[in-house]
N, C-alpha and C positions, 0 to 999 in steps of 0.2 A: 834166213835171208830173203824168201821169197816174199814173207811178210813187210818186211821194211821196203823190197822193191816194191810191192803193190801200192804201199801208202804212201810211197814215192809220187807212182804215177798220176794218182786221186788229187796232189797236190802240187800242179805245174807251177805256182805262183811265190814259190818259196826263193827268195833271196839269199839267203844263208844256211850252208850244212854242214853241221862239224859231227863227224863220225869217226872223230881221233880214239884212240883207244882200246878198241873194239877188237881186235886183232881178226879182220877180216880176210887178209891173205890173199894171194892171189884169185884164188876161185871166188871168192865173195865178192870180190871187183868185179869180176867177169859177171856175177850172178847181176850186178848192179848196175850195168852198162845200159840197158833199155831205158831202165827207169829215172838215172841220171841223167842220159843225155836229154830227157825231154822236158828239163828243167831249163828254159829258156829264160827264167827271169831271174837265176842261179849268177851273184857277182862274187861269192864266196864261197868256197870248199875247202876244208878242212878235213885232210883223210894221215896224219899225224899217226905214229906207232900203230899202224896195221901190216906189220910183218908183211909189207906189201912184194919184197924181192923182186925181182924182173919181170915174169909175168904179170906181177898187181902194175907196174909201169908200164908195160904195153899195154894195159886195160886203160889205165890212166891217160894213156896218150891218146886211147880211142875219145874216151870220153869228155877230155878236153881240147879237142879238135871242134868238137860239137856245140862246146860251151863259148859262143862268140860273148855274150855278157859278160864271163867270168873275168876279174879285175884279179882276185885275192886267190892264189892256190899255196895250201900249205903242204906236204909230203914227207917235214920229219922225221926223225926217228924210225925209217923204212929201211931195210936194206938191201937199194935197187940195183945197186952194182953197175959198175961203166957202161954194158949195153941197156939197163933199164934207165938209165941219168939221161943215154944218149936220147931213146926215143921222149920220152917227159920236154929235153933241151927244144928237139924239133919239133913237136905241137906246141908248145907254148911258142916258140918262134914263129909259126904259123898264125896263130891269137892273134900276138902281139901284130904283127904284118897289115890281118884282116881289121883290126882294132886302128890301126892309124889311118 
């Protein structure tokens, strides 16, 4: 993980990230939070079947607070459960807010 966040950071220019799959999990999101958020010109994330559970959505909610560009968030096949759904609901409702 610390690999993919390093070569995260080296390339703040990237528009599009799909890391569906991956089964990154709570902690991996967390590992991924630095690197992500400094992807400013990021309109699409794709974080789809990473066993992400409520913890990987509170990472998630950090990290797309951060993400004012982001248009497209995909979350899939996670299972974030009611208090993970809730904080995801309210960063994105945030976005969406800072966006109009």
């Amino acid at each position: 993980m610390v690999g993919l966040a390093e070569a995260l950071s080296l390339n703040t220019c990237i528009t599009s990230l799909v890391l569906s799959g991956h089964k990154l999990g709570g902690e991996g999101l967390q590992a991924l939070i630095g690197a992500v958020t400094q992807l400013t010109a990021l309109t699409s994330l794709d974080l789809g079947s990473n066993d992400m559970m409520a913890e990987g959505a509170e990472a998630m909610a950090v990290i797309v607070t951060c993400l004012t560009s982001l248009r497209s968030l995909s979350v899939a096949n996670n299972k974030v459960g009611s208090l993970g759904l809730t904080k995801l609901i309210g960063a994105v409702t945030q976005l969406t807010v800072r966006g109009t």
